[in-house]
C-alpha positions as CSV (number, residue, x, y, z in Angstrom):
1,X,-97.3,-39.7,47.4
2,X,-97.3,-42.7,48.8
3,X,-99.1,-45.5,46.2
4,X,-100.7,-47.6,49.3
5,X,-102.2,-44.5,51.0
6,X,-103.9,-43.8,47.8
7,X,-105.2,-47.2,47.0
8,X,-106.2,-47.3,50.8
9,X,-108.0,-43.8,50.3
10,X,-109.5,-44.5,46.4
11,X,-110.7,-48.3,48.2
12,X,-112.3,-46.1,51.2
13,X,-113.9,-43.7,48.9
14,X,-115.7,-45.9,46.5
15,X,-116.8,-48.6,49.0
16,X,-118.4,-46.0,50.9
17,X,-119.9,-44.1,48.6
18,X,-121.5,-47.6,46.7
19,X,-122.9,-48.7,50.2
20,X,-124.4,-45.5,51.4
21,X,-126.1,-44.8,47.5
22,X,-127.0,-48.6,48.1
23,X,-129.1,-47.7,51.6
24,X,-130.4,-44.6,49.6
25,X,-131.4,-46.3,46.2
26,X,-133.5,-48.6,48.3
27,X,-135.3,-45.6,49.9
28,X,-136.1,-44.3,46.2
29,X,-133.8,-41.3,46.6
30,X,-131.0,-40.3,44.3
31,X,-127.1,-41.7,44.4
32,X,-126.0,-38.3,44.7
33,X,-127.4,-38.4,48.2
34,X,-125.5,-41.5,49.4
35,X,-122.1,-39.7,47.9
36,X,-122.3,-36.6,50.2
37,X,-123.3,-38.5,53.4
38,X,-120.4,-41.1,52.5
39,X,-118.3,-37.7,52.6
40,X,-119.9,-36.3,55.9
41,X,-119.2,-40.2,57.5
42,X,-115.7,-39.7,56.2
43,X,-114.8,-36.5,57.6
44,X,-116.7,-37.4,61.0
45,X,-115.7,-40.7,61.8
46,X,-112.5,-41.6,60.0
47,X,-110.5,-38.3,60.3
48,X,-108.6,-38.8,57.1
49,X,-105.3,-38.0,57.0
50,X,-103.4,-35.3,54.6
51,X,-102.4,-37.8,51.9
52,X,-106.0,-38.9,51.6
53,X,-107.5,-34.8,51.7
54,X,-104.7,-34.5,48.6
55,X,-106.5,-37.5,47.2
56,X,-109.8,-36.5,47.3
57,X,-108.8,-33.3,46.2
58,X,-107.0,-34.3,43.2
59,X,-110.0,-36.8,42.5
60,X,-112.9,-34.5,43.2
61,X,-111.3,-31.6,40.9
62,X,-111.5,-34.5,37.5
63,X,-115.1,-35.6,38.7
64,X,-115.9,-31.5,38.3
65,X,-114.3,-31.6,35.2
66,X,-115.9,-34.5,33.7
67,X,-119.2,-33.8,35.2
68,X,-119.3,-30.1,33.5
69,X,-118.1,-31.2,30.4
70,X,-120.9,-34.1,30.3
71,X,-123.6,-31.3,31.5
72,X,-122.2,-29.0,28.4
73,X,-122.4,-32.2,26.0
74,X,-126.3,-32.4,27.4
75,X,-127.0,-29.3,25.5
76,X,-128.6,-30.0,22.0
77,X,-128.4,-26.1,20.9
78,X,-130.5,-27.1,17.8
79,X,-133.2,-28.8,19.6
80,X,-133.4,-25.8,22.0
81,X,-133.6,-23.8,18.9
82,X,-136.8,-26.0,17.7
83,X,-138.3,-27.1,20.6
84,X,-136.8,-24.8,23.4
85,X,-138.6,-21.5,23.4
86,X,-141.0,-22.0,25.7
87,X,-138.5,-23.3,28.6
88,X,-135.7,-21.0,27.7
89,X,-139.1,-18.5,28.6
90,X,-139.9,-20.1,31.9
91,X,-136.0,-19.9,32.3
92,X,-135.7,-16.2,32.1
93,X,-138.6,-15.6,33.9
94,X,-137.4,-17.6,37.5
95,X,-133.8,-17.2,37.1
96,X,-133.2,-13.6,37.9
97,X,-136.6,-13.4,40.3
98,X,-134.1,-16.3,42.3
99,X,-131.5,-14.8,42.4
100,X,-133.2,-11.3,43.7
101,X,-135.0,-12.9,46.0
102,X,-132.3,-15.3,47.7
103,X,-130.8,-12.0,47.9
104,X,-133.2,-10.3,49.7
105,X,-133.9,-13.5,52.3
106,X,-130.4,-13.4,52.7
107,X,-130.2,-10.0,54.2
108,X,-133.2,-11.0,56.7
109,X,-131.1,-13.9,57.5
110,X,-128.4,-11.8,58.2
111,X,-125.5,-12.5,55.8
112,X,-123.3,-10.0,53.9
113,X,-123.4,-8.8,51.1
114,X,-121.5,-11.2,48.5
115,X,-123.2,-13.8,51.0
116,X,-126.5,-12.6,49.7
117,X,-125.4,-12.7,46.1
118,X,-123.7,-16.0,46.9
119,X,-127.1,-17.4,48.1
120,X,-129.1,-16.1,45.1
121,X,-126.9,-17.7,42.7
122,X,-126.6,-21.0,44.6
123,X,-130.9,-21.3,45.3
124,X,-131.4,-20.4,41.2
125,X,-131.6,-24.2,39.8
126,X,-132.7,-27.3,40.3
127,X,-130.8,-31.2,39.3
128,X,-131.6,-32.5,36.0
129,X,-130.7,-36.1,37.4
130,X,-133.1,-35.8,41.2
131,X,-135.8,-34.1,38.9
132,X,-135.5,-37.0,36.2
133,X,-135.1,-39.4,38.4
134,X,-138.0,-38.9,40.5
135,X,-140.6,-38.0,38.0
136,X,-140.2,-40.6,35.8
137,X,-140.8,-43.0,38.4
138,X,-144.3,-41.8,39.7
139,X,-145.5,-41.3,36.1
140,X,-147.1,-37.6,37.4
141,X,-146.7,-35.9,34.1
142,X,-146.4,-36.8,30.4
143,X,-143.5,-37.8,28.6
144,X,-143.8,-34.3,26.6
145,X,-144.1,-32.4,30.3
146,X,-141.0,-34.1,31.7
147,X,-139.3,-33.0,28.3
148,X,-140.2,-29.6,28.9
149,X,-138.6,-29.5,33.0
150,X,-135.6,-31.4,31.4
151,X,-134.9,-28.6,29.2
152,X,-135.6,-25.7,31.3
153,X,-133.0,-27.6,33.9
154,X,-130.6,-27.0,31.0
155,X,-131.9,-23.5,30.7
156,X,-131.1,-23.5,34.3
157,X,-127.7,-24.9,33.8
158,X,-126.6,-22.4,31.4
159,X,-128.0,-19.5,33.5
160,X,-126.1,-20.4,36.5
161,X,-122.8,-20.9,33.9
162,X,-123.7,-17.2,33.4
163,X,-124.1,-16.3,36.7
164,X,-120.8,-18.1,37.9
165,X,-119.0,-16.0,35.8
166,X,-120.6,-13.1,36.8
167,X,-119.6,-13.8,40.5
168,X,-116.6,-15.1,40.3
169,X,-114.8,-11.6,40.1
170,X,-117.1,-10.4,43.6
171,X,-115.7,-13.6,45.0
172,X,-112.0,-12.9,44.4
173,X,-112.7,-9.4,44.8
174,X,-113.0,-9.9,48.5
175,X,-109.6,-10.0,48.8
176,X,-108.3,-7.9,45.8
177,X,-107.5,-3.8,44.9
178,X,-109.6,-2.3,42.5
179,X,-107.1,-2.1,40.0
180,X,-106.5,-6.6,40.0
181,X,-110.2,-6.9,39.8
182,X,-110.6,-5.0,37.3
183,X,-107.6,-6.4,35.1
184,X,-109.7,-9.5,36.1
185,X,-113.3,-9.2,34.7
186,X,-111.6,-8.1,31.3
187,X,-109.8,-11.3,31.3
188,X,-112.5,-13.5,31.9
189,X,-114.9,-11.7,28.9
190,X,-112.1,-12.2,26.8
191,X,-111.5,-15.5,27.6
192,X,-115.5,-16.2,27.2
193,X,-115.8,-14.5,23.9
194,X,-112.7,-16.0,22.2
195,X,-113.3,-19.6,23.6
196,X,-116.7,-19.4,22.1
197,X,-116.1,-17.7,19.0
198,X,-113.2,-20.3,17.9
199,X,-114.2,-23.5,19.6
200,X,-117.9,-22.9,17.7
201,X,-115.8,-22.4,14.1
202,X,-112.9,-25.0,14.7
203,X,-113.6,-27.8,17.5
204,X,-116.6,-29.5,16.1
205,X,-114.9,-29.8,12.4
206,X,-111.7,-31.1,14.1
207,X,-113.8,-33.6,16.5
208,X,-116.0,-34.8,13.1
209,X,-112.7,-35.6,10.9
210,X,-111.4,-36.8,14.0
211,X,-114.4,-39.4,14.5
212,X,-114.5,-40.4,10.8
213,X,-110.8,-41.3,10.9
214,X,-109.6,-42.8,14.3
215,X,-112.0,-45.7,16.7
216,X,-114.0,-44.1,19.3
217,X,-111.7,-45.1,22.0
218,X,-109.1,-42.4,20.9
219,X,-112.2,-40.0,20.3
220,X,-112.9,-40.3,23.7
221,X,-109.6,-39.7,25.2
222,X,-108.9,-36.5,22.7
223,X,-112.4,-35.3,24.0
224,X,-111.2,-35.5,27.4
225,X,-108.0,-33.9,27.0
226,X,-109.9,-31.3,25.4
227,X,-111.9,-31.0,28.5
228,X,-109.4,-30.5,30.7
229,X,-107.4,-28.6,28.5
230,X,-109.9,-26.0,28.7
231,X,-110.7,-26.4,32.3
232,X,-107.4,-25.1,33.4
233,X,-107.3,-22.3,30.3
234,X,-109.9,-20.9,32.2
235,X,-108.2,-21.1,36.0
236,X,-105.9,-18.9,34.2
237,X,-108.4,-16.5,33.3
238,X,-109.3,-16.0,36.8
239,X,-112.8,-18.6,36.6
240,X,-113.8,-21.9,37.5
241,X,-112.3,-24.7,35.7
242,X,-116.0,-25.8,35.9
243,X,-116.7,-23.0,33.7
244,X,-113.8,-23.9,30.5
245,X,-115.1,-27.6,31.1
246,X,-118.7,-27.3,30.5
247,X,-117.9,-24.4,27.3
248,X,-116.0,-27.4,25.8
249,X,-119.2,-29.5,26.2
250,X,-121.2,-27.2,25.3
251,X,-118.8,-26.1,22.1
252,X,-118.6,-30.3,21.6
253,X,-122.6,-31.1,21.6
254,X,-122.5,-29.2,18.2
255,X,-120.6,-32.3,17.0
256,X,-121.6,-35.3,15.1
257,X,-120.9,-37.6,17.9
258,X,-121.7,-35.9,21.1
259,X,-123.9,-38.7,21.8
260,X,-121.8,-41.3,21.6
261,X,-119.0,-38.9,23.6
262,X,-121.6,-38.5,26.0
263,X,-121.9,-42.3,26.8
264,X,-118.3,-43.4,26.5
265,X,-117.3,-40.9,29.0
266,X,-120.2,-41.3,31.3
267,X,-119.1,-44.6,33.9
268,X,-115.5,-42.5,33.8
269,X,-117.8,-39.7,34.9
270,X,-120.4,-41.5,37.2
271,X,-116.8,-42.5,39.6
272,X,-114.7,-39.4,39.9
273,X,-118.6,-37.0,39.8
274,X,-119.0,-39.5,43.0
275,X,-115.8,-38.1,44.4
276,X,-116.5,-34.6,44.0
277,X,-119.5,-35.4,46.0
278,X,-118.0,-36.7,48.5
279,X,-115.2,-34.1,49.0
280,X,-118.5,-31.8,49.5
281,X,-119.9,-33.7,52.3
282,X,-116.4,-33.6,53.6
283,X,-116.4,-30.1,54.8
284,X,-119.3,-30.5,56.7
285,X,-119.4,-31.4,60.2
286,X,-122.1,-32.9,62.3
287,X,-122.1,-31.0,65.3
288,X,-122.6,-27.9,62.3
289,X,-125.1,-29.5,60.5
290,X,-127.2,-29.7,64.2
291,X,-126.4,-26.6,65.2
292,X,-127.7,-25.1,61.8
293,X,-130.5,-26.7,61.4
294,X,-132.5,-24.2,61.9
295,X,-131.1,-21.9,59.1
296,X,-131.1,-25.0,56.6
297,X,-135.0,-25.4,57.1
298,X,-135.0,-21.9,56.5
299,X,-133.1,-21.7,53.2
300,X,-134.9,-25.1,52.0
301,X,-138.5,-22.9,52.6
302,X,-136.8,-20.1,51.1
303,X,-135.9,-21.7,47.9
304,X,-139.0,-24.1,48.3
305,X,-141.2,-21.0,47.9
306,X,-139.5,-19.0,45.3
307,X,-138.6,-22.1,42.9
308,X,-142.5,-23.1,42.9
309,X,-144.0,-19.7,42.4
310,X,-141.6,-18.2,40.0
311,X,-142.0,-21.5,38.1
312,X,-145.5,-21.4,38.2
313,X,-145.1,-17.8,37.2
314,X,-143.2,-18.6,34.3
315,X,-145.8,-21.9,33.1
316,X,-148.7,-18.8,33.9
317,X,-147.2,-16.3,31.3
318,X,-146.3,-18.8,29.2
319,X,-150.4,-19.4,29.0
320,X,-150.4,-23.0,30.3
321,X,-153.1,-24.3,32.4
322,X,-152.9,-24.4,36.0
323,X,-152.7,-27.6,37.2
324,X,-149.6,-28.4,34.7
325,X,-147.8,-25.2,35.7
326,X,-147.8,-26.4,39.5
327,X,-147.2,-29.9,39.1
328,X,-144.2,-29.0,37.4
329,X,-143.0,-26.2,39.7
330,X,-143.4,-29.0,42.3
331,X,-141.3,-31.3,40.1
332,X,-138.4,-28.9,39.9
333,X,-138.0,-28.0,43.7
334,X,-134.4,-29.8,44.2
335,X,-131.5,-27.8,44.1
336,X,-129.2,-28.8,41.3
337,X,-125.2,-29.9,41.4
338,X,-124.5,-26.4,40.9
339,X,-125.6,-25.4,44.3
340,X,-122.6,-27.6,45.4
341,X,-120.3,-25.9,42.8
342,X,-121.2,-22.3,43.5
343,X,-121.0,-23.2,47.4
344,X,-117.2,-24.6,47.6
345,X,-116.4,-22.0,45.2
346,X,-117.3,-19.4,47.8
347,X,-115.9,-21.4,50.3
348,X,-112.5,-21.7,48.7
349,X,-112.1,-18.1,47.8
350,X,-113.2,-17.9,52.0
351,X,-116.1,-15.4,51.8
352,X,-118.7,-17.7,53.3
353,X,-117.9,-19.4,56.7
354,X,-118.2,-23.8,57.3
355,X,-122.1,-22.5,59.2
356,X,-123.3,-21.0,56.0
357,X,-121.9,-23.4,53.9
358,X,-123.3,-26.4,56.1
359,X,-126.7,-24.9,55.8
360,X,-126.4,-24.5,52.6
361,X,-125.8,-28.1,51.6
362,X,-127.9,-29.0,54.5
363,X,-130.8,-27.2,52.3
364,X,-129.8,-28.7,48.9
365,X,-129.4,-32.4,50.7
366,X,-133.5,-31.6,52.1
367,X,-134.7,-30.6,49.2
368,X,-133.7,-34.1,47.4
369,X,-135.1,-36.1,50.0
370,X,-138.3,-34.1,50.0
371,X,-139.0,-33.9,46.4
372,X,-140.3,-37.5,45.9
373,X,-142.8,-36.9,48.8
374,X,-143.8,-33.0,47.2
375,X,-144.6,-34.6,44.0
376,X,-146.7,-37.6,44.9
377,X,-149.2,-35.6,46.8
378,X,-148.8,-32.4,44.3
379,X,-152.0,-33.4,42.0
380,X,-154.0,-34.1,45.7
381,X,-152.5,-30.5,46.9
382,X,-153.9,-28.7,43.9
383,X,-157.3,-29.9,43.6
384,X,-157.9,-29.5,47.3
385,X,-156.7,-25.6,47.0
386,X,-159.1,-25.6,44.3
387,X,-161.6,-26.8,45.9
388,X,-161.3,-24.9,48.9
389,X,-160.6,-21.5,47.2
390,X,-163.0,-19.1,48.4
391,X,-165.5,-17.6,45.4
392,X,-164.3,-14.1,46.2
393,X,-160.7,-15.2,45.6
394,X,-161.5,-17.5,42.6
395,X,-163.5,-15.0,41.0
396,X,-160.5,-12.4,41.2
397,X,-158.2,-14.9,39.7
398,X,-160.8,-16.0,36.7
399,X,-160.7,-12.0,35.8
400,X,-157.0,-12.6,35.7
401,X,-156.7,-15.5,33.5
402,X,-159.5,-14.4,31.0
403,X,-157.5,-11.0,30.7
404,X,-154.2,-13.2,29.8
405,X,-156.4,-15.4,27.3
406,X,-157.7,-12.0,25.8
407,X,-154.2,-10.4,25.1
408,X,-152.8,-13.8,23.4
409,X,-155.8,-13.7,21.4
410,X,-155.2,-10.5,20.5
411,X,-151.3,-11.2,19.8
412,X,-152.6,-14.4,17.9
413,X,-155.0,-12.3,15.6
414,X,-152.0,-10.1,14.8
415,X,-149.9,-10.8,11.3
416,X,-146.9,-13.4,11.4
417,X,-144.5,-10.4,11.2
418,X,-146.3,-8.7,13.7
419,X,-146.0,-11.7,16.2
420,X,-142.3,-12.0,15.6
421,X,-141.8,-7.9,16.4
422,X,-143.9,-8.6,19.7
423,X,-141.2,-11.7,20.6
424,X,-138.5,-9.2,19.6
425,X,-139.8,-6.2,21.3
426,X,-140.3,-8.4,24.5
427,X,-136.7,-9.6,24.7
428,X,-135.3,-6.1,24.4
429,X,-137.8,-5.3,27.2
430,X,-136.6,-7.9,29.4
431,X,-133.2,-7.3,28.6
432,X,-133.2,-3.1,29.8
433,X,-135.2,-4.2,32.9
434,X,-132.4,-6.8,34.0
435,X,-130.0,-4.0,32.7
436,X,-131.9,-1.4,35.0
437,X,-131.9,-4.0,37.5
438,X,-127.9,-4.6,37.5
439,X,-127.2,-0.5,37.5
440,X,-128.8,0.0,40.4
441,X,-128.0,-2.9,42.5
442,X,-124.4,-1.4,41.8
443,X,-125.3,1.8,42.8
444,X,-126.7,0.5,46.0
445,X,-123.5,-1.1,46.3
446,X,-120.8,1.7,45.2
447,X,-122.6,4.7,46.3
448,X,-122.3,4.5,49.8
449,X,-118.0,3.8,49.8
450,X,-117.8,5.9,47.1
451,X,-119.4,9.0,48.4
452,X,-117.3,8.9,51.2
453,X,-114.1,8.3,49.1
454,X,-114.9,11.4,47.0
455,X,-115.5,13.4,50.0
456,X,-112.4,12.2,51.8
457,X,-110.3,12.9,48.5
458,X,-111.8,16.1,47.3
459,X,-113.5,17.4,50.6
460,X,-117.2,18.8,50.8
461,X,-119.7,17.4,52.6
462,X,-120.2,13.8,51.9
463,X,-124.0,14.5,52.2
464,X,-123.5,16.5,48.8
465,X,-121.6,14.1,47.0
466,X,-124.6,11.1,47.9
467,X,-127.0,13.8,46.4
468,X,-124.7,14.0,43.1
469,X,-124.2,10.2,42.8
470,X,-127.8,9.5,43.2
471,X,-128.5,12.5,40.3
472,X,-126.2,10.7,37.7
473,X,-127.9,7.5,39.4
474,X,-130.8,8.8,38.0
475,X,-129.4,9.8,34.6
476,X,-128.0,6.5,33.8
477,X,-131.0,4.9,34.7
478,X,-132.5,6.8,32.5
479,X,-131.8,5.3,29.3
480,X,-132.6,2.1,29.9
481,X,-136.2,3.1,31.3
482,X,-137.0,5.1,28.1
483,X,-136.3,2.0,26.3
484,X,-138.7,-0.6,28.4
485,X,-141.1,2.3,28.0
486,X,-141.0,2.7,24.0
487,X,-141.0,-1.3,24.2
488,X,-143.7,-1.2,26.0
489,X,-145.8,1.1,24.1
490,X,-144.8,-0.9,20.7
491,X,-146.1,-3.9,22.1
492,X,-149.2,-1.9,23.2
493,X,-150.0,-0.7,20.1
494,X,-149.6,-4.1,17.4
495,X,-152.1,-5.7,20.5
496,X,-154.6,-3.4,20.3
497,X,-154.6,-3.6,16.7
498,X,-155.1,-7.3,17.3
499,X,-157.7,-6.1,19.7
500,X,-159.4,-4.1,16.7
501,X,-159.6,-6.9,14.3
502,X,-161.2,-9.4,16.7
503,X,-164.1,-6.4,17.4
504,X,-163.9,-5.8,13.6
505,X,-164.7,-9.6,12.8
506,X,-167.2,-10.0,15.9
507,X,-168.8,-7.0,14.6
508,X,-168.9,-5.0,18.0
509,X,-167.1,-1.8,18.8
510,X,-163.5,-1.4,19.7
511,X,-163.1,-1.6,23.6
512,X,-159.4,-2.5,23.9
513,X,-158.2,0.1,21.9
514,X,-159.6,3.3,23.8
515,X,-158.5,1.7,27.2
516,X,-154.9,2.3,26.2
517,X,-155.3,5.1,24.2
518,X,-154.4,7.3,26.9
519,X,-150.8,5.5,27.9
520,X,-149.9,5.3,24.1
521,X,-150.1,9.2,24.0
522,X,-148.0,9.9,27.2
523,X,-144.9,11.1,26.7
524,X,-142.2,8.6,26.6
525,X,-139.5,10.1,28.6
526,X,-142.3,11.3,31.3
527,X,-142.7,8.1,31.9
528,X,-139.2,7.0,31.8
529,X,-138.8,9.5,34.9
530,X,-141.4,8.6,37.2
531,X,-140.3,5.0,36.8
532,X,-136.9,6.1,37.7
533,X,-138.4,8.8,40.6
534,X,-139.7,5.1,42.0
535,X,-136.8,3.5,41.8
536,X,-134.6,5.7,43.3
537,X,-136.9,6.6,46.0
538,X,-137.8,2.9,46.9
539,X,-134.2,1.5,46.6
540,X,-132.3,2.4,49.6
541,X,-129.2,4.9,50.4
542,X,-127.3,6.5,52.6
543,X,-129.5,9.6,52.2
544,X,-131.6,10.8,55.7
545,X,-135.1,10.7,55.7
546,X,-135.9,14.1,55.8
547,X,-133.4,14.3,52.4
548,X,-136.2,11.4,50.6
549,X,-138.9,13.8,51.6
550,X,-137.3,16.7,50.0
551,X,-136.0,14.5,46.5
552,X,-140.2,13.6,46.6
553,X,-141.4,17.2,46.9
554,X,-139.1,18.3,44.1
555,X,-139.9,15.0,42.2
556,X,-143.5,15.8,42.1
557,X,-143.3,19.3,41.3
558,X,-141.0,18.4,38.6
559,X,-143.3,16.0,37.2
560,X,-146.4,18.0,38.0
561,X,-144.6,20.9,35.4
562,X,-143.5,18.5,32.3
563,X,-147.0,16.6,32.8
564,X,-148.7,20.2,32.3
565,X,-146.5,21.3,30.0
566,X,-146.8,18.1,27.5
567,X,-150.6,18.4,28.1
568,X,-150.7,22.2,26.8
569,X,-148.2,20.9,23.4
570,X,-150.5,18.0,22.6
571,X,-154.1,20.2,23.1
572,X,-152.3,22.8,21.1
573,X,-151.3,20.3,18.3
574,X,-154.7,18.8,18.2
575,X,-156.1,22.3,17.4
576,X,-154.1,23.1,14.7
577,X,-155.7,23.0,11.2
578,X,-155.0,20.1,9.2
């Protein structure tokens, strides 16, 4: 490579980038801003050549690097430990009701499938730096509240580190047999699970006798190396060398001197994270960006929406107030830096075209410029729908809350213990409904190749092999709907014994308690197979409608004959002498 065609292209790079975040900083809008459009002026007006494409390549890959890695060192696992719970709450909450629903606006959009997925994963956070940035400025919310959206950004990081993972198979699927794929996934849980497991037992004790011994110059250049040492570990794996980057951060904040890691890498960080940028903005042209601007206003509503409510959702269950639970759903409506990630990745592997990925950042670039206006008139937008909520509505949503305040009272009067089985019994609730959520989104995806495969291979009418797949669709479902149900009831039960020791101590009769009475006696796996009836029935397949109609008759007979027969046991057990 020629050395004065790179100095020409590094000169072009940072000069532009520094004057276009210059205009923006001046507008009150983020730096990250002024790096992409210095990468969309690039591509558009001075048609770099190929020596300056394999610069920005080269240069945009170390800014991912450092840029993960410096995310990774972000994460204070302790203090998320202490102070986290109520974020990594919110966190669980929004993250998958994202990605579902950027996959469901993505089929009324009309993209593909992995396009959907794609979209989901991509709409699912928000930037720690835009959110900082901006609400530290207008003073909106306490230094305790900003805290809080800080660490459920970090929540959000880690989620979408998941959720990369998790995609980055269906990405390179796209163009590989079964058999690669599969050979694939494996990998990359191996690679996960042993990067983990000895960087958390060896890294941090190397890196801490390492900082005792040696100046903090050669700390900082091992912790790099490290970095990218990891990075391309994991390209062989078959993931992102985002991914190996920010596990070494991650594996690293558990060191003494993440901190002052962080800050020594940090200006190395701030140039080549500016590259990356701009090699984003690079792939977009103009005449795309105009010609999608339609579907970039309608991904920026989409993720607009579903960010705010599903926050607010989370700040709601979490029992916070109102007005704090919108203000901050407001104050996280950017989309993060790993909407750019997720977006060239799917570009690279070539399963999203240049329109959706223009829209895309198009979106994410929309949602930075309009959070500073959201939030300044957020406090104003709340105590006007307030105060022009009609009475029958307000009423309706009093009845909600004081229900909420009731059941954490009743949780609350509950024993310690007690209160740490309901957290427990709650996560392995949440985890069998995300479980039941994956098994059937891959049935909805498998069934319909596969039925025709298995008809094609072993003949018989492919209508027949849809009825079978959706019958062990049903029996694998199964299991984890019998667990969310005895979760369910568990929980049930130490809150109505809450219930009975607030009546107990008022010294009025037990309400709660009969008004559950009846679900607690149900049957567990009667329940367990209507929810899965529902499921099945609601989710859709290949199956005609006249077949649906048929599956409901028998459905309802079927439960119609356990319900009586389970009634007749328990009448017939209640008689018996004691």
């Amino acid at each position: 490579m020629d050395g004065t065609a790179m100095l020409t292209s590094m000169a072009l790079f940072a000069l532009l980038a520094g004057l276009c975040s210059i205009i923006f900083n001046r507008l009150k809008l983020p730096p990250l801003i002024g790096y992409l459009v210095a990468g969309i002026v690039v591509a558009n007006v001075f048609h770099v050549n190929e020596t300056g494409e394999i610069v920005i390549s080269m240069l945009s890959d170390m800014g991912l690097v450092l840029l993960m890695f410096c995310i990774g060192l972000e994460i204070n696992l302790k203090k998320i430990r202490k102070q986290g719970m109520f974020a990594i709450e919110v966190a669980v909450i929004q993250l998958p009701l994202m990605v579902l629903g950027g996959f469901i606006a993505g089929n009324f959009l009309g993209f593909n499938m992995i396009q959907c997925l794609t979209l989901g994963a991509i709409i699912s956070g928000s930037s720690t730096a835009v959110v900082m940035a901006v609400l530290k400025s207008q003073n909106k919310l306490d230094r305790e509240h900003i805290e809080t959206l800080v660490l459920i950004t970090i929540m959000e990081d880690i989620g979408q580190v998941i959720i990369l993972s998790i995609i980055t198979p269906v990405l390179a699927g796209s163009s590989m047999n079964p058999t690669d794929l599969v050979v694939m996934v494996v990998s990359i849980v191996v690679f996960m699970v042993a990067s983990m497991h000895i960087g958390f037992r060896f890294i941090p004790r190397l890196i801490n006798w390492v900082s005792d011994n040696v100046t903090e110059e050669i700390l900082m250049i091992l912790s790099v190396g490290m970095a990218f040492g990891l990075a391309l570990l994991s390209t062989y794996a078959g993931l992102s060398m985002a991914i190996g980057a920010f596990l070494m951060g991650m594996i690293m904040s558990a060191c003494r001197k993440s901190k002052e890691i962080n800050e020594s890498i940090d200006p190395m960080k701030n140039l080549f994270m500016a590259m990356f940028f701009i090699s984003v903005g690079m792939e977009i042209s103009v005449n795309t960006l105009v010609d999608n601007i339609g579907m970039i206003v309608a991904i920026y509503l989409v993720f607009a929406i579903l960010k705010s409510s599903t926050v607010f959702l989370g700040y709601w269950v979490g029992n916070q107030d109102g007005r704090t639970g919108f203000l901050s759903a407001v104050g996280l409506v950017a989309m993060g830096e790993f909407a750019f990630i997720i977006a060239k990745e799917a570009l690279d592997f070539g399963v999203v075209n240049e329109s959706f990925y223009t829209s895309v950042i198009g979106a994410a670039l929309l949602s930075m410029i309009m959070l500073p206006f959201l939030t300044r008139y957020s406090d104003r937008i709340w105590d006007k729908s307030v105060e022009k909520c009609p009475d029958w509505l307000n009423r309706r949503i009093l009845k909600v809350n004081a229900a909420r305040d009731s059941l954490y009272m009743n949780i609350y009067a509950t024993s310690k213990k007690s209160r740490k089985a309901i957290r427990k019994s709650m996560t392995r609730a949440y985890i069998n409904v995300l479980v039941l959520a994956i098994l059937e989104i891959a049935f909805y995806i498998v069934v319909p190749k596969l039925g025709r495969f298995l008809s094609d291979a072993f003949g018989g009418d492919v209508f027949l092999w849809y009825l079978g797949l959706l019958v062990v669709n049903f029996v694998v479902l199964l299991i984890p709907a019998t667990y969310i149900v005895k979760n369910v009831k568990f929980l049930d039960e130490i809150v109505i014994a809450g219930a009975q020791r607030i009546s107990r101590l008022d010294g009025r009769e037990d309400e709660f308690g009969h008004l559950y009475q009846k679900f607690l006696d149900m049957n567990t796996s009667f329940m367990a197979m209507i929810i899965v009836f529902v499921i099945i029935l609601l989710v859709p397949n290949p199956l005609p409608l006249s077949a649906h109609l048929l599956i409901l008759v028998l459905a309802a007979i079927v439960v119609y004959v356990i319900y009586r027969y389970l009634d007749r046991k328990g009448k017939e057990k209640k008689n018996l002498p004691e």
